[in-house]
C-alpha positions in Angstrom: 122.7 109.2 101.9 125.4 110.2 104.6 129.1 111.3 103.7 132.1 109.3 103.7 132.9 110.4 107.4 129.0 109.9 109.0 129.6 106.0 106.9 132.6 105.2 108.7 131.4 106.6 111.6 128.1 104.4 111.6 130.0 101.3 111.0 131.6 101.6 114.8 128.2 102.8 116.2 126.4 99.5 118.3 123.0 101.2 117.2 123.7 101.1 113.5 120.8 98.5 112.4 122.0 98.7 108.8 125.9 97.8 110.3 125.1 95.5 112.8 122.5 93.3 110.9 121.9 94.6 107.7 126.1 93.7 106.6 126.7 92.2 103.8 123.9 89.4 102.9 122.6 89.7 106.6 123.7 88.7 110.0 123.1 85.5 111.4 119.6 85.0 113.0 120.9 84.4 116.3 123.1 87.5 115.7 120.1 89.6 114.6 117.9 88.5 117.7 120.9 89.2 120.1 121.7 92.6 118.8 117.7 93.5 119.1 117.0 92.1 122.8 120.1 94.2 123.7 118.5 97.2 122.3 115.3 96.3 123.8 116.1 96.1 127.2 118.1 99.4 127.4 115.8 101.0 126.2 117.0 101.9 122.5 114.2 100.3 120.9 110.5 100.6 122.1 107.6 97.9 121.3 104.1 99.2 120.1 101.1 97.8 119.7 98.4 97.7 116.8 99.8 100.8 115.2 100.3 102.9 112.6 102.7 105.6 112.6 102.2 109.6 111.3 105.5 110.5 110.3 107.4 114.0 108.9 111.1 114.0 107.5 112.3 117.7 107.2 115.5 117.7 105.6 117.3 121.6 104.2 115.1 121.0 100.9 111.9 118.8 101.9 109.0 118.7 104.3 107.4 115.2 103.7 104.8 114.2 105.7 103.3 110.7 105.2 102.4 106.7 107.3 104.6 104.1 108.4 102.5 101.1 108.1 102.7 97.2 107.2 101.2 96.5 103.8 100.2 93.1 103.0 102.9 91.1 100.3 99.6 89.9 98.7 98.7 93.4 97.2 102.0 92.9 95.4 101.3 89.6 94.0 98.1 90.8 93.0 99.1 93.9 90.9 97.5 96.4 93.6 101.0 98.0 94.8 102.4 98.6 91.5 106.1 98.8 90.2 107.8 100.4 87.7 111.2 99.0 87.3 112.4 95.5 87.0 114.3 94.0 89.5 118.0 92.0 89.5 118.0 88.6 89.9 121.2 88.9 91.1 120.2 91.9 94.2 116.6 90.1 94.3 118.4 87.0 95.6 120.6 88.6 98.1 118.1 90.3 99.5 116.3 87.2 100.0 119.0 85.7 101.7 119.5 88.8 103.9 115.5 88.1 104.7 116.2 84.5 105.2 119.1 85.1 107.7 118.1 88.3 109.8 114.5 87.3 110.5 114.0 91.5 110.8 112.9 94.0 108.4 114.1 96.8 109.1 114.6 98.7 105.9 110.9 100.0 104.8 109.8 100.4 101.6 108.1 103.4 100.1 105.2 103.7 98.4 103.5 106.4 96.6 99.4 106.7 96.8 97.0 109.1 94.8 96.3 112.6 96.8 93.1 111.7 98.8 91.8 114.7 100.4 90.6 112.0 103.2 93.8 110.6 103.8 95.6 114.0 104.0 93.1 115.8 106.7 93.4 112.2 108.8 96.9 112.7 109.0 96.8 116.7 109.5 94.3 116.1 112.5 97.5 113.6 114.1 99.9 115.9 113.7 98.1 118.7 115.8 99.5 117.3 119.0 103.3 117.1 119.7 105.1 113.8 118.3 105.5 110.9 120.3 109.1 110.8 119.1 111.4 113.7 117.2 115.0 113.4 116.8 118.0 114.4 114.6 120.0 112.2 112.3 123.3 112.8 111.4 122.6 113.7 108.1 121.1 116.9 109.6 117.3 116.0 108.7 114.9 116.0 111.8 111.9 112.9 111.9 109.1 113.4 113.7 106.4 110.1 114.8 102.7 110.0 116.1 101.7 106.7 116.9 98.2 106.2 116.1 96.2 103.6 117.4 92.9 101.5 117.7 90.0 102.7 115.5 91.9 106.2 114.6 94.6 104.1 113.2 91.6 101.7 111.5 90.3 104.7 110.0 93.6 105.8 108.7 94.3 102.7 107.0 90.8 102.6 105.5 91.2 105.5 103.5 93.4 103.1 101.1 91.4 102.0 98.7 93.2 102.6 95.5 96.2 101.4 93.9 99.9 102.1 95.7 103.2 102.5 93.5 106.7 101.7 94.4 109.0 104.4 94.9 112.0 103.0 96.4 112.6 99.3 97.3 111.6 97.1 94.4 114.1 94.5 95.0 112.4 94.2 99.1 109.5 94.2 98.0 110.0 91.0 95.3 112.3 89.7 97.7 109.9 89.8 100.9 107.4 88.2 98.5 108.9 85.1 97.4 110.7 84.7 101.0 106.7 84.9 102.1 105.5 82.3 99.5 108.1 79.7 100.3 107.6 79.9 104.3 103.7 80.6 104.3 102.8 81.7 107.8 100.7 84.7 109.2 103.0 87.3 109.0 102.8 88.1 105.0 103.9 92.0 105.5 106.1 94.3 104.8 106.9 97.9 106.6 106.4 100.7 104.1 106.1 104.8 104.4 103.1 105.9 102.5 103.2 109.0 101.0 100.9 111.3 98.6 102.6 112.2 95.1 102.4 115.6 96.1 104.3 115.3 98.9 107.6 113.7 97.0 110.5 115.3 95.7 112.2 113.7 92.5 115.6 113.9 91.1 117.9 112.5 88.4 120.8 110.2 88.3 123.8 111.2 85.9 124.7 108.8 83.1 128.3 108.9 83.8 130.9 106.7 81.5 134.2 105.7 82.3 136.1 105.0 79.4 139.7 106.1 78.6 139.4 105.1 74.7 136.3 107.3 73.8 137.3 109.7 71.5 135.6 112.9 73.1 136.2 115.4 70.9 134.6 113.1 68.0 131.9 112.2 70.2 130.9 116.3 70.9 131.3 116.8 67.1 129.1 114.2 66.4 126.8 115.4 69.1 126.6 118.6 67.6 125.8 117.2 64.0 122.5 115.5 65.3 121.7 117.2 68.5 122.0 120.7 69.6 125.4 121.2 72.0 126.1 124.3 73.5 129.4 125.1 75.7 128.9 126.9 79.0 131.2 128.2 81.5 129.7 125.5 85.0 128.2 122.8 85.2 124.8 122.7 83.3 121.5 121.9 84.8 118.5 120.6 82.6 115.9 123.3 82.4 113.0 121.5 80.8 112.7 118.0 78.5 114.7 116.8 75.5 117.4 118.9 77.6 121.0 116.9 79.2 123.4 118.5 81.0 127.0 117.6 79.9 130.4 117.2 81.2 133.2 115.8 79.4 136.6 116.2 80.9 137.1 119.7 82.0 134.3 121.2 79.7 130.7 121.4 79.9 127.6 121.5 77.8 124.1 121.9 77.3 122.5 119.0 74.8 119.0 119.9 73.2 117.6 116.3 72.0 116.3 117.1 68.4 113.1 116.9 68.9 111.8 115.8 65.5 113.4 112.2 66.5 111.0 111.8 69.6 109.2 108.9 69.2 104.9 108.8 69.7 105.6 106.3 72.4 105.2 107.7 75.6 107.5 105.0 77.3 110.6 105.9 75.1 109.5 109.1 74.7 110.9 109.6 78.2 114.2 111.4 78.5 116.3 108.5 79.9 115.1 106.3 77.2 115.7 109.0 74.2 119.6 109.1 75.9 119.8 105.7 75.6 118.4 105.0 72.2 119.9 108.3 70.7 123.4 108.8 72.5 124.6 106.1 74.7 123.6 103.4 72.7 124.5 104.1 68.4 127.3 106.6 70.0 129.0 104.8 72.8 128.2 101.5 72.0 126.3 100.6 75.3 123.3 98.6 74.4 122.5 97.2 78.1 122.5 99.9 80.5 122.2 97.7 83.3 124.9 95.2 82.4 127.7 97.7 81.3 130.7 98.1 83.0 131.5 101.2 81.5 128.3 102.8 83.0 127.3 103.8 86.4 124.3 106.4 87.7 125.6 108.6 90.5 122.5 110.3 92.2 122.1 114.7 92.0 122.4 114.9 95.3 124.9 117.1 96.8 126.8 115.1 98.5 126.9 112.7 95.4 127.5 115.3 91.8 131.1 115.6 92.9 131.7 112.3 91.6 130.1 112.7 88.2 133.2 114.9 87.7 135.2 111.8 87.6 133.9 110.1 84.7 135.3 110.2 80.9 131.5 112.2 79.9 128.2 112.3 81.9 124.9 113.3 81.3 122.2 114.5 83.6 118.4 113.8 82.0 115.5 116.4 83.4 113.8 114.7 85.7 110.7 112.4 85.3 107.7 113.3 87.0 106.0 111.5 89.4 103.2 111.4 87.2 105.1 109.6 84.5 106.0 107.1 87.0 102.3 106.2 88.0 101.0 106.7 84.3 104.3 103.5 83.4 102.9 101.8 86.1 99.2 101.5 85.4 100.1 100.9 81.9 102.6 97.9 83.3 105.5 99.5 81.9 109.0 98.8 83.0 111.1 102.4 82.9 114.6 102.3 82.3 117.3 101.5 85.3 117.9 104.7 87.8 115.0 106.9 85.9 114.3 108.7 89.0 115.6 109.6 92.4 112.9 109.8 94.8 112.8 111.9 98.2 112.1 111.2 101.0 114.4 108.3 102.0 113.1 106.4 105.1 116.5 105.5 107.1 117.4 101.7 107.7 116.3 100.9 111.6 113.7 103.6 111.8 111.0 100.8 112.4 111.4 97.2 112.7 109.2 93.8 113.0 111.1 90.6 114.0 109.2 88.1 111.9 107.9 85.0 113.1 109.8 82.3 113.1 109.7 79.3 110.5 107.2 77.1 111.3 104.9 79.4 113.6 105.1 82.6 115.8 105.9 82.8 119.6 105.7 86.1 121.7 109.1 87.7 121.8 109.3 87.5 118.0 105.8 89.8 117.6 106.8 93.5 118.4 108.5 96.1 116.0 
């Protein structure tokens, strides 16, 4: 989420969690406890109690104002936090090791809940006092915290009854989960900002294709043929489904998905699954989206379109709804790789818990 310059910067900066310990597959768990007690004891990082946390991200597009909480790696196993994509083996099992080595987690997950009117006026009634922490990042977006706890922070928690759905950190989540199974313990949870549906903003990510023997100008005709293709002078943005914007080379288009070739199915009725099955896969020969080497998603963010520019063609899908996402996964559906681009983001090192150790907990490893 930051630009090439705030990334370099961060990799020299002795606060960076995700730099420090969150490199590569992990740091070393002697490395990982070192770089926290450090923090610790100048006062960087503060330990807390029993709590749950209230917690606003305003960034130049977004107020989103949700929890920080642990949620227990058992409601995954069980079916009652719900995903909707499948996971890598391959990124599954790094981040396993990464768990494994670092003995922290520090990156939370998100999770989306149902709007509960009970929910929302416990966490306006928090926020009517100043925050216990607000700062800047340097991605410009402000985060404010409230810590909340004894039996206000019970009651908070109580309000979540129903089902939660993963927004962003599927492969953490499976990971945590089979790092929990294999070393039992206590400690079987997992940080994660909570947030109502109504309070998240979605996006999509560009198809974009690299691929110097694509024959564009057969490709658009053929576009054209089955589809509707229209030139325009910028970049296009989808204005409602069945629509793609287009850029190939220098040139860019509007693509209107016939609609008499949308299926019943609501899963592929979605528009990243009708790109797929109508255009990326019979036209460009990509059958496995997440395997391809040809293929790549670049997120529409700002700071991100620019390098959609740099691919042979790329298409950008209207965005799914959050609704779609909860409806796949009740309904156990797996949705297509990158079909949504949730906001808000929760930054790597905004909370922590050291886990226990293997084999038992002591003191200094309880505190986040």
């Amino acid at each position: 989420m930051l630009s090439a310059d705030q990334i370099e910067r961060a990799r020299t900066d002795p606060l960076s969690f995700r730099h420090a310990v969150g490199r590569g597959a992990g740091a070393s768990h002697d490395q990982a406890r070192a770089w926290l007690s450090r923090h610790r004891s100048s006062g960087a990082l503060n330990d807390v109690g029993p709590a749950v946390f209230v917690y606003r991200i305003e960034s130049s597009d977004q107020i989103a104002t949700g929890i920080i909480a642990e949620v227990a790696l058992d409601a995954y196993g069980s079916g009652r936090i719900k995903p909707h994509e499948a996971t890598l083996a391959k990124t599954e099992a790094k981040m396993a090791r990464y768990m494994r080595s670092t003995r922290i987690y520090g990156n939370p997950v998100t999770l989306a809940h149902r709007p509960d009117p009970g929910i929302s006026a416990a966490i306006v009634a928090e926020t009517q006092r100043a925050p216990d922490l607000r700062f800047t990042t340097a991605d410009g977006s402000v985060h404010s915290l409230w810590s909340v706890e004894g039996e206000a922070a019970g009651r908070l928690c109580s309000g979540f009854r129903e089902s939660l759905y993963v927004i962003d950190g599927h492969h953490r989540l499976a990971a945590a989960e089979t790092v929990g199974s294999e070393e039992g313990g206590s400690r079987r949870f997992i940080p994660a900002g909570l947030f109502s549906t109504d309070e998240l903003g979605v996006r999509s990510f560009f198809r974009c294709v690299t691929d110097p023997t694509i024959d564009l100008a057969a490709l658009l005709e053929r576009l054209g043929e089955e589809h509707l293709l229209e030139r325009v002078e910028d970049e296009a943005m989808p204005r409602e489904r069945l629509e793609f914007g287009v850029t190939a080379g220098d040139e860019h288009f509007r693509l209107r998905l016939d609609p008499g070739r949308e299926p019943s199915d609501s899963s592929a009725a979605l528009d990243v699954s009708l790109l797929q099955d109508l255009v990326l896969g019979p036209m460009l020969g990509i059958r496995n989206p997440r395997k391809d080497r040809r293929l790549r998603f670049v997120a529409d963010t700002p700071t991100d379109r620019p390098a959609a520019r740099d691919c042979t063609i790329s298409f950008l899908p209207f965005p799914v709804s959050v609704d779609d996402v909860v409806v796949a996964a009740d309904e156990r559906r797996t949705m297509p790789p990158k079909s949504t681009w949730f906001a808000p983001k929760l930054p790597s090192g905004l909370v922590m818990r050291a886990r226990e150790p293997r084999g038992g907990s002591s003191p200094e490893d309880e505190g986040s």
